[in-house]
C-alpha positions in Angstrom: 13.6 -60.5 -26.7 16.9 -60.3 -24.2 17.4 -56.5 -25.9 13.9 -55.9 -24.7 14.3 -57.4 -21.5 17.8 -55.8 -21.1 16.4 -52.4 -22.0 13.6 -52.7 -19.3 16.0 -53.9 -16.8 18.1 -50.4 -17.3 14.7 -48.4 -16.8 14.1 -49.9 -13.4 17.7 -49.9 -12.2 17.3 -46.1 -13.2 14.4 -45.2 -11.9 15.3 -47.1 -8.1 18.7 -44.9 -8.6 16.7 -42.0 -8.5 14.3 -42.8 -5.6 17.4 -43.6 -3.7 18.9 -40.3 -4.3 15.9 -38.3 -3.6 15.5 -39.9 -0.2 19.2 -39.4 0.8 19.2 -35.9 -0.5 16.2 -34.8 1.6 17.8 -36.6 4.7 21.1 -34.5 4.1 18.5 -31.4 4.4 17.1 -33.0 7.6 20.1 -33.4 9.0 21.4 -29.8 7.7 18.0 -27.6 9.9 18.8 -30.1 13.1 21.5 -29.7 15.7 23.6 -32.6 17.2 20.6 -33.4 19.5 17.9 -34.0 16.3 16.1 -30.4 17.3 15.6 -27.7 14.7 18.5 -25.4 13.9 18.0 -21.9 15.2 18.2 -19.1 13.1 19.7 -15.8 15.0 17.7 -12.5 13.2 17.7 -9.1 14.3 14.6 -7.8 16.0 12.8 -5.3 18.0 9.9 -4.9 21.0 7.1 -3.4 20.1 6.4 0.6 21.7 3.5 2.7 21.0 4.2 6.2 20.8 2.8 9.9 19.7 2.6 10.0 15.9 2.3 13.2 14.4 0.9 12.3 11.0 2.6 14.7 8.2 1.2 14.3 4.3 4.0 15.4 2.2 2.5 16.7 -0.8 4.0 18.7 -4.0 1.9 21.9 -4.9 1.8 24.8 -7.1 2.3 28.7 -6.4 -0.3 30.7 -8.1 -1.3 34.3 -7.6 -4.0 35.7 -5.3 -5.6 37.6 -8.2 -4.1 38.1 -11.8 -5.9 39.6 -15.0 -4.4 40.3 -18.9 -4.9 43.9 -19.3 -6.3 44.7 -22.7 -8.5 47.5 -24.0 -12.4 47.2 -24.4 -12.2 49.3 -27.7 -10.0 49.9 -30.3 -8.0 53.0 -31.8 -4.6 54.3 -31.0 -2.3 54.4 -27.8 -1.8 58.1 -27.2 -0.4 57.6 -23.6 1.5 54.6 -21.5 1.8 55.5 -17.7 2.9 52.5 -16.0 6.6 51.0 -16.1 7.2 47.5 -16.6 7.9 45.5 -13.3 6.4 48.1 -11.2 4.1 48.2 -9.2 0.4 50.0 -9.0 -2.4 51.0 -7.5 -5.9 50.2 -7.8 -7.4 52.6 -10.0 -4.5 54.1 -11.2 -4.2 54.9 -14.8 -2.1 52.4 -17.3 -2.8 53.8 -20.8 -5.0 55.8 -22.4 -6.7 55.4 -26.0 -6.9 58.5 -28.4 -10.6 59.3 -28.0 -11.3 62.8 -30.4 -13.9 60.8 -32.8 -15.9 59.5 -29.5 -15.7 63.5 -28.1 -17.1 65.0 -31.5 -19.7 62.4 -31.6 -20.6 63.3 -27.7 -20.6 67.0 -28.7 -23.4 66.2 -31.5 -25.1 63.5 -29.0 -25.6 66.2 -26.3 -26.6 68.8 -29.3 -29.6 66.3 -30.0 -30.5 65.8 -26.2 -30.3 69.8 -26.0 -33.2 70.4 -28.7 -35.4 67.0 -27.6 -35.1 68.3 -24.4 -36.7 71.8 -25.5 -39.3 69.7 -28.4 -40.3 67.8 -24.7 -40.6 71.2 -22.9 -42.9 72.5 -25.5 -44.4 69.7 -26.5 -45.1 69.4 -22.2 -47.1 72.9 -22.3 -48.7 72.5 -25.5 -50.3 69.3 -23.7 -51.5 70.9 -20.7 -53.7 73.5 -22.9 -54.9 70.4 -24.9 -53.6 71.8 -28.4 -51.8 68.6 -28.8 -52.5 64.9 -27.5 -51.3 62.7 -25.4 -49.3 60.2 -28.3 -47.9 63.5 -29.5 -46.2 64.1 -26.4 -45.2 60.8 -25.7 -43.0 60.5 -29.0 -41.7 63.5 -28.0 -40.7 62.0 -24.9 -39.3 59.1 -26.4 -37.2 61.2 -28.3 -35.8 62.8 -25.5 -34.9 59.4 -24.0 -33.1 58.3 -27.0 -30.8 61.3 -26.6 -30.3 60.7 -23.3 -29.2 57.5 -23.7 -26.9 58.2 -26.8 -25.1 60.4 -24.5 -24.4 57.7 -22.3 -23.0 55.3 -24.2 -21.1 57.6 -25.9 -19.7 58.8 -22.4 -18.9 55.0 -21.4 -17.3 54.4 -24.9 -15.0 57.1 -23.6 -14.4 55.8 -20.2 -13.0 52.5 -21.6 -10.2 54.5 -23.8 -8.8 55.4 -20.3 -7.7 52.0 -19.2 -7.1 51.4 -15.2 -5.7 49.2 -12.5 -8.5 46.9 -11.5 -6.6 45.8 -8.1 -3.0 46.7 -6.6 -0.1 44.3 -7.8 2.6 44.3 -9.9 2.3 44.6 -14.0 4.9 42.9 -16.5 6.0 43.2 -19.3 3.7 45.7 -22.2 3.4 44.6 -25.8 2.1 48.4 -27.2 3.9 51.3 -27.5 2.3 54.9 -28.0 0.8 55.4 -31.5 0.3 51.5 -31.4 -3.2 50.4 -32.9 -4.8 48.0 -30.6 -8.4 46.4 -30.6 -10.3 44.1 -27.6 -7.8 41.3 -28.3 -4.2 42.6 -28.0 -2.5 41.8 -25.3 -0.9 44.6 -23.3 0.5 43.6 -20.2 -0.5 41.4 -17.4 -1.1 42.3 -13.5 -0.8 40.4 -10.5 -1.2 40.3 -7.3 1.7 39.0 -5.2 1.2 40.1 -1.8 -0.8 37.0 -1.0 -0.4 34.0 -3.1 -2.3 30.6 -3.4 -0.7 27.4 -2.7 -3.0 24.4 -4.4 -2.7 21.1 -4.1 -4.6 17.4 -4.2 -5.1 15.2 -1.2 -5.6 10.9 -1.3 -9.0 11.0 -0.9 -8.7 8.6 2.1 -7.6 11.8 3.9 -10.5 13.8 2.8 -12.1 13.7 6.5 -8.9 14.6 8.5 -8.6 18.0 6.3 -10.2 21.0 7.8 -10.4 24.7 6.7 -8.2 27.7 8.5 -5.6 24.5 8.8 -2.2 25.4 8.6 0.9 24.2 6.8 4.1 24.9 6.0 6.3 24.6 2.5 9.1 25.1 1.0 10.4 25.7 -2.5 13.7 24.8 -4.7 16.7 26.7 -4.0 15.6 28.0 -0.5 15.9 26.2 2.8 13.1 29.5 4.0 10.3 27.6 5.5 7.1 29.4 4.8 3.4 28.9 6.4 0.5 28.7 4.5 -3.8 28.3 6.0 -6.3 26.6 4.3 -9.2 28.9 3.1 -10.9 26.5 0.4 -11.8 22.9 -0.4 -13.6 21.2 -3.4 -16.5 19.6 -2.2 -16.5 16.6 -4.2 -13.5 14.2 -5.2 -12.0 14.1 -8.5 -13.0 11.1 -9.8 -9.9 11.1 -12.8 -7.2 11.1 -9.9 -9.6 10.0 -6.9 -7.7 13.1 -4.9 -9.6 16.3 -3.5 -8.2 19.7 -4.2 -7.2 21.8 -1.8 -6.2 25.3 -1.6 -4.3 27.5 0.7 -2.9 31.3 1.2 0.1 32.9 2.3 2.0 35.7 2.8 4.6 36.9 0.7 5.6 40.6 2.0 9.1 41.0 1.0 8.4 39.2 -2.5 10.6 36.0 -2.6 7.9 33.6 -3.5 7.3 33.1 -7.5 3.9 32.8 -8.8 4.0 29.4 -11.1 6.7 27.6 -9.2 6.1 24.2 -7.3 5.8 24.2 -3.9 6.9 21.2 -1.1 4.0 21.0 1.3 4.1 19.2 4.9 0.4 18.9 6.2 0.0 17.9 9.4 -2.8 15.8 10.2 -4.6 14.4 13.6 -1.6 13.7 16.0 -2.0 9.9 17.3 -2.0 8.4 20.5 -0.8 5.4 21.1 0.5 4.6 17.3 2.7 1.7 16.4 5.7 2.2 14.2 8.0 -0.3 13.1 10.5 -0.4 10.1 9.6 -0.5 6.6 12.2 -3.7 6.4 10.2 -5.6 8.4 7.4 -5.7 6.0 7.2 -8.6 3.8 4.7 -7.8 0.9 2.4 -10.6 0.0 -0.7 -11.4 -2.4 -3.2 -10.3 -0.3 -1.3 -7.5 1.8 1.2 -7.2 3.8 2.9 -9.4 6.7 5.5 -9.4 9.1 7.2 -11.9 11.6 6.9 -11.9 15.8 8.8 -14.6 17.5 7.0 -16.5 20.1 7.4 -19.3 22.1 10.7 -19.0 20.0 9.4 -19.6 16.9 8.8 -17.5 13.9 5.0 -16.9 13.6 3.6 -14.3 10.3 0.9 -11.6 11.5 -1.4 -9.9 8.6 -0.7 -6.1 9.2 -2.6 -2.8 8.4 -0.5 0.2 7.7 -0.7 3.6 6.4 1.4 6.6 6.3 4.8 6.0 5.7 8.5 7.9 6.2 11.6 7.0 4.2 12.5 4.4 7.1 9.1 3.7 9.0 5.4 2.3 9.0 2.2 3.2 10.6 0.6 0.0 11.9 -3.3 0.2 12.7 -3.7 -3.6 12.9 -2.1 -6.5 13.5 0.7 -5.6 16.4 0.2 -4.8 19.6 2.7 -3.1 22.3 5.2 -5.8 23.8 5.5 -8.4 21.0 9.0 -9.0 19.7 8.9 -8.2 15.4 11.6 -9.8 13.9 12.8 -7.1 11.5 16.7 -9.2 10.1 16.1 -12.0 7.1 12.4 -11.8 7.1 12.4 -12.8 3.6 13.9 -16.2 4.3 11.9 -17.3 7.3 8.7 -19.4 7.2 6.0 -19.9 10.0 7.5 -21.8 13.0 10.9 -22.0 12.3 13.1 -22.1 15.4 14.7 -18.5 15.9 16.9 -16.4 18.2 16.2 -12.9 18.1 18.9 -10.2 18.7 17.1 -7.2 19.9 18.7 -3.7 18.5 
């Protein structure tokens, strides 16, 4: 029974020991945040006043170079390449010729097509006459007539086979690289070079779709691309009217010039768009921000004392904030140790 009571006896001591040290502890911590005269100690942070100012709003955006028009030139019949007339890199004109296909089979069979039109023409003639003095009727003529028509329209197609063996520009640009060589067999799906059009290229991109009202066509922009400090300017002619619903971003695309050639379809582009220029904006430093649960806050002293304010931003710099709630012009944001302050503490603010 005394180890029992002896064993008790130690938990109580113990537990009053702890009690006793808890309370001094947190009067040591008191006594630590007050000044000699029992007041709160003062923290000193770093701070600004509030200004509103003009804000033009740039989106910086990344973007790829594509060209205004570009097609894979390939024959629409097969045989062999009797003729190449274009050089590699170079550029041509619309309509000029690029190859040609060997076409003595398609001319033989138009010599025989048009030998069948000649003698269905005269059978129709005839046939034409004979009907007018009733010695034959009317059916008789018409499958004369139909005969004619066939041979007219073998002729035709026979001609357009042997359009397509003389292969042309379809638009002015430059042409790469060819995969033939004369006497080279090649069918519908060979490859043979492809052309593009360089003097205009398109710049396309995708937008947040929150900025989807604040773009607007013949818009302009400027970019940039790697390895060159050339700043180039580009106008909106086209937007996709509906949002992707993948990315939740709108696709935009743009045109520009490129005269003297220095600008590479398939490369990326660095695009600043300016949007609607705002009056009256309020900017403060991205330090300032304190990120919490359910936004964002930041610190204003008043009354000298720390007090948090729920903010609204947007676009952002590298060092800055667009505010469109929660400040106003005037009130002193603390913008030094906001992560270690807490509503009302007792503060000094240095402004900068």
């Amino acid at each position: 029974m005394k180890i029992k009571h002896i064993f008790y006896s130690l938990i109580i001591i113990g537990f009053g020991a702890f009690i006793t040290f808890r309370i001094i502890s947190n009067n040591s911590k008191n006594d630590d945040s007050k000044g000699k005269n029992g007041k709160s100690k003062v923290m000193t942070v770093s701070g600004i006043v509030v200004n509103t100012q003009t804000f033009d709003n740039n989106l910086s955006l990344s973007g790829s170079i594509e060209a205004n028009e570009q097609v894979e030139i390939r024959s629409e019949i097969s045989g062999i390449v009797e003729g190449i007339f274009f050089k590699e890199g170079s550029n041509v004109s619309k309509g000029q010729l690029l190859f040609k296909v060997n076409d003595v089979e398609l001319r033989a069979q138009l010599a025989q097509a048009k030998t069948k039109q000649g003698l269905a023409s005269e059978n129709e003639r005839r046939a034409k006459l004979l009907l007018a003095k009733e010695a034959i009727s009317q059916e008789e003529y018409d499958v004369a007539r139909a005969d004619l028509k066939l041979a007219q329209s073998q002729v035709q197609l026979i001609e357009a086979q042997i359009a397509k063996t003389s292969v042309r520009a379809p638009f002015s640009g430059k042409i790469g690289l060819r995969s033939i060589s004369p006497g080279t067999y090649i069918n519908p799906s060979v490859l043979v070079a492809k052309l593009v059009n360089i003097n205009q290229l398109k710049i396309s991109f995708s937008i947040p779709e929150k900025y989807a009202n604040e773009i607007k066509l013949n818009s302009n922009l400027s970019l940039t691309v790697a390895g060159s400090a050339t700043k180039y300017t580009a106008k909106i002619y086209a937007i996709e009217p509906e949002v992707e619903i993948a990315t939740r971003t709108l696709k935009v695309r743009a045109i520009t010039e490129n005269s003297d050639g220095k600008l590479v379809p398939g490369t990326f582009a660095n695009i600043e768009l300016p949007l609607d220029i705002i009056k009256n904006a309020v900017i403060i430093p991205s330090e300032a921000i304190v990120p919490i649960q359910n936004g964002k806050k930041v610190f204003i002293m008043k009354d000298g004392k720390a007090k948090e304010s729920m903010i609204e931003t947007t676009t952002r710099t590298d060092a800055s904030v667009l505010v469109l709630s929660g400040l106003k012009a005037g009130d002193t944001l603390i913008t030094g140790g906001v992560m270690s302050l807490k509503e009302d503490d007792a503060v000094k603010v240095k402004i900068k």
